[in-house]
N, C-alpha and C positions, 0 to 999 in steps of 0.2 A: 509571394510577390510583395515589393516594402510597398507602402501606402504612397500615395502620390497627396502630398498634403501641400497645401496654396494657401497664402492670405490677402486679402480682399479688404483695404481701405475704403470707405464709404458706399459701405455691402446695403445701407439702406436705403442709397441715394437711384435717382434713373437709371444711371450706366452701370452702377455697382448692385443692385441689386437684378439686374437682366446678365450680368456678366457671372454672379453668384449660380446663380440656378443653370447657364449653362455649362459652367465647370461642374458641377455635379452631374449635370447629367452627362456628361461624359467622364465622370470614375472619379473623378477627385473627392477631396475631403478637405473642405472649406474653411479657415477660421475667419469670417468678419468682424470688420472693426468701425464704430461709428457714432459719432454723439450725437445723431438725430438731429442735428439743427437744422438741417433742410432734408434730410433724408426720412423717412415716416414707417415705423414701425407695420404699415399696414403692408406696404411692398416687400416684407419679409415676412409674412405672417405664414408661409406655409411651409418655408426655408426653414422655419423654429421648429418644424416638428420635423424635419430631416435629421438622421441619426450623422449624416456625412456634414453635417453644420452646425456651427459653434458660434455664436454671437457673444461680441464683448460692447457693451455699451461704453466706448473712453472718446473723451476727449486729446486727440494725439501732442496738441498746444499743450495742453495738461500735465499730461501724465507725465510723471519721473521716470518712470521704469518701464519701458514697452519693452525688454528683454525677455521677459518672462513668455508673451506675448505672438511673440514671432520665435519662439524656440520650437524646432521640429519643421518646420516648411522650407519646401524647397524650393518656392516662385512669390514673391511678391507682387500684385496688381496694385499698383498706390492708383487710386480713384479719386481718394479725399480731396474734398480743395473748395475755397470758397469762390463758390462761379457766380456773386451778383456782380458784373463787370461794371454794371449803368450805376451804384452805387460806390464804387471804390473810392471818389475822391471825398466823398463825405466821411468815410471813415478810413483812412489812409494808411493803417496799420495790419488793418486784418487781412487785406492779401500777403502781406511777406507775412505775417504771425503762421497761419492757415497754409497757405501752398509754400514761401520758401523755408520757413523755418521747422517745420513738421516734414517735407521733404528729408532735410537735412536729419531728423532725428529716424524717421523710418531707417534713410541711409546706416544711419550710424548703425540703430538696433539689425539691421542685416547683418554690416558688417561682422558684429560679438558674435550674432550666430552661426558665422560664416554661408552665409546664404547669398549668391552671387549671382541670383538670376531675377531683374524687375523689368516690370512693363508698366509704364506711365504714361496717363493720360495727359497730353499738352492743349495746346489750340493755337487754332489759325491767326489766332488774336496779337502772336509774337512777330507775325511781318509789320505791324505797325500797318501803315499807310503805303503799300507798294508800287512799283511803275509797271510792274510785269504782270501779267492775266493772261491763262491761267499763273499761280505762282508756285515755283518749284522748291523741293526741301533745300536746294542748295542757292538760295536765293540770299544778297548781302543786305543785313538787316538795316530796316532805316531806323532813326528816332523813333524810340518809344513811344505809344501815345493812350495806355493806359495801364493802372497798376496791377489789373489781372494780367495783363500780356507779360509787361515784364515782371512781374513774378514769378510767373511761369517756365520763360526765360533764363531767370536765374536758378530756378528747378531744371532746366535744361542742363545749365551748367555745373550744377551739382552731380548729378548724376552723372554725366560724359567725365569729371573730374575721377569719381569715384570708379567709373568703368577703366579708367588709364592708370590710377594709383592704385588698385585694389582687386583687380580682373575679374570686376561686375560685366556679366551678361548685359546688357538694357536695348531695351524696344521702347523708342517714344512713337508716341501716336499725335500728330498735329489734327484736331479735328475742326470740322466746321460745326457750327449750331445742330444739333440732334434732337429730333424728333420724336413721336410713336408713346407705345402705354407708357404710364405712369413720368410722364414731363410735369414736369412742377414748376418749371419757372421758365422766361423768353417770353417772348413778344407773342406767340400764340397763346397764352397762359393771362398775360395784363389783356388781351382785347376782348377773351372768353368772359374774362371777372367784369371785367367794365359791363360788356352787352347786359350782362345777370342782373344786374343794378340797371341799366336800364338800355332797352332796347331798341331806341331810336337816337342816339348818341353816341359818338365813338371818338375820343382823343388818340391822337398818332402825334410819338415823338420823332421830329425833324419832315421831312418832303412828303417821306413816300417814297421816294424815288433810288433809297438806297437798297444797292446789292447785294441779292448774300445766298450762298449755296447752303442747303439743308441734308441732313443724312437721317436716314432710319434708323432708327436705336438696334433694328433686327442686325441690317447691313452692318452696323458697328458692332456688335459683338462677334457677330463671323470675321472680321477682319483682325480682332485680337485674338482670336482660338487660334486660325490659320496660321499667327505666327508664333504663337508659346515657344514653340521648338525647333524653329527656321532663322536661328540667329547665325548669319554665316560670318557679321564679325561683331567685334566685342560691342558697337552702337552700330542700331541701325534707327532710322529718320524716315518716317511714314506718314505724307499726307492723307486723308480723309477725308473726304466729301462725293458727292456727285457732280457729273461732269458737265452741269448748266446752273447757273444761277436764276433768281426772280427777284422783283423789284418786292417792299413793304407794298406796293400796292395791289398787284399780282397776289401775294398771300392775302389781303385784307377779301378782296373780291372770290378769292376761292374761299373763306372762312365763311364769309356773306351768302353764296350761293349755297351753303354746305346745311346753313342755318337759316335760310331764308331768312335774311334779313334784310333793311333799305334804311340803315342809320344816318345820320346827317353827319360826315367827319368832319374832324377841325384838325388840323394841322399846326405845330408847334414847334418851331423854332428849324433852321438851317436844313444844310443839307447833311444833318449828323443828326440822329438820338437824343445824345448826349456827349458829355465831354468824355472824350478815348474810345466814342463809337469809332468803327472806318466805315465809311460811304460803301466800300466793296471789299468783300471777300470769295473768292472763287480760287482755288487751290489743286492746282495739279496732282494729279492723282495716277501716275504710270507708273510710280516704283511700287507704288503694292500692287497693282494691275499687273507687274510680271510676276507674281506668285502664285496668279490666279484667282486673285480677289477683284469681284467687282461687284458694283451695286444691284440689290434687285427692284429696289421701289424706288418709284419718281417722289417728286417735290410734295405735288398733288396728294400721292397715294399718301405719304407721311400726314402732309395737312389732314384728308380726309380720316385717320387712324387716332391724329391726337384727338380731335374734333369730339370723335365717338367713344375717347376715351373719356373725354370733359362730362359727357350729356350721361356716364353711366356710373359719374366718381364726384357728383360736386360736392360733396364733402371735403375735396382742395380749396375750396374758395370761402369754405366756414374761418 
């Protein structure tokens, strides 16, 4: 029986290293690939000693040659990407360098291998500021309004290109904010570091009052298995998430109850984060619900899971 070999983009990051360990346990033979810059050696520490996994430390921005690289695999998982959204405008290059321009060279290095089958992570982030709630994958984009969205975006269009000139397979995944072990960064991540420093204080960027649906990191990885091999055309467009949203205040007050805490918040600027936050994201979710995917944990249980993964890992916040 020929080996079922897969490569894994950002194998050391949250979604890629929980996506690593469950393609092996279901038979696969792993090559990751990752320059550790937000991804942590520790969340693949047990991956290393799996004979069905191969780790490459590269930088994909980098590297000349990822040919060599991706020779032998028959599925691509591109994971990679720089997800600090809240920081993009300060440094305005590293989303297209990072998700569209490494996109395009994963594409290519597919391409020479003739390996025609990728699943890429997007985000909710590419409807910009929408009118419709919940919002659907066939939804007409408005203006941009930050440079991880459309970044991401134009990895969208990369890909759909390369699936029409080239007869790539591709599965994109549009996800909401994800939760659960090993999260490293997002708004449960800055209020856990702040509280540790000091525990009657808490800054929140913008209201409070802004919307936003949350997904299990568990729920997300069963939705990308589910479809490895259910591509019934050459692109297929999968929202992500669960089917209620909560306000930053709602999560702040379950983080509080979780940790007993009574901090005095101060609140900071608009009804936005930051610049190219969106007020709301709530994203329809019935095209992968007919495949038979749907979520098994609430908002809550995800808060409750990161929470307990903080109080058992703070060595994140060294």
């Amino acid at each position: 029986m020929k080996k079922k070999k897969v490569l894994v983009t950002g194998c050391a990051g949250f979604i890629g290293s929980h996506l690593s360990e469950k393609l092996i346990a279901k038979g696969y033979f792993v090559t990751g690939i990752d320059n550790l810059s937000t991804g942590k050696l520790n969340f693949i520490k047990k991956l290393k000693l799996n004979k069905k996994f191969k780790f490459f430390k590269i930088d994909l921005f980098k590297q000349k040659n990822l040919y060599k690289y991706f020779k032998g695999n028959q599925i691509v998982f591109h994971m990679a990407a720089n997800a600090d959204v809240k920081n993009g405008f300060l440094n305005p290059k590293k989303d297209i360098e990072q998700n569209t321009i490494v996109t395009h060279k994963v594409l290519e290095a597919m391409r020479k291998n003739r390996i025609n089958r990728i699943i890429f992570a997007s985000t909710g982030s590419i409807y910009g500021e929408p009118k419709i709630f919940p919002t659907k994958e066939n939804y007409s984009f408005p203006i941009q309004t930050s440079l991880y969205g459309s970044s991401k975006l134009a990895c969208e269009g990369l890909i759909q290109a390369y699936s029409s000139g080239f007869g790539f397979d591709s599965t994109i995944f549009r996800f909401v904010s994800i939760m659960g072990k090993r999260y490293s960064h997002g708004h449960l991540f800055d209020f856990y570091k702040q509280l540790l420093t000091n525990k009657n204080k808490l800054n929140v960027l913008g209201n409070g009052l802004q919307k936003k649906s949350y997904l299990n990191i568990e729920d997300c990885i069963n939705a990308i298995i589910l479809t490895i091999n259910r591509n019934k055309n050459p692109i297929e467009i999968y929202n992500l998430g669960t089917d209620r949203f909560i306000t930053v205040n709602h999560s702040i007050k379950t983080i509080l109850k979780i940790l007993n805490l009574n901090p005095k918040i101060y609140y900071k600027g608009g009804d936005r984060g930051w610049i190219g936050d969106s007020p709301k994201i709530y994203l329809d979710t019935k095209q992968i619900r007919k495949i038979g995917w749907k979520p098994k944990k609430t908002i809550e249980e995800s808060i409750k899971e990161t929470i307990e993964f903080f109080n058992h890992n703070k060595w994140l916040f060294k």
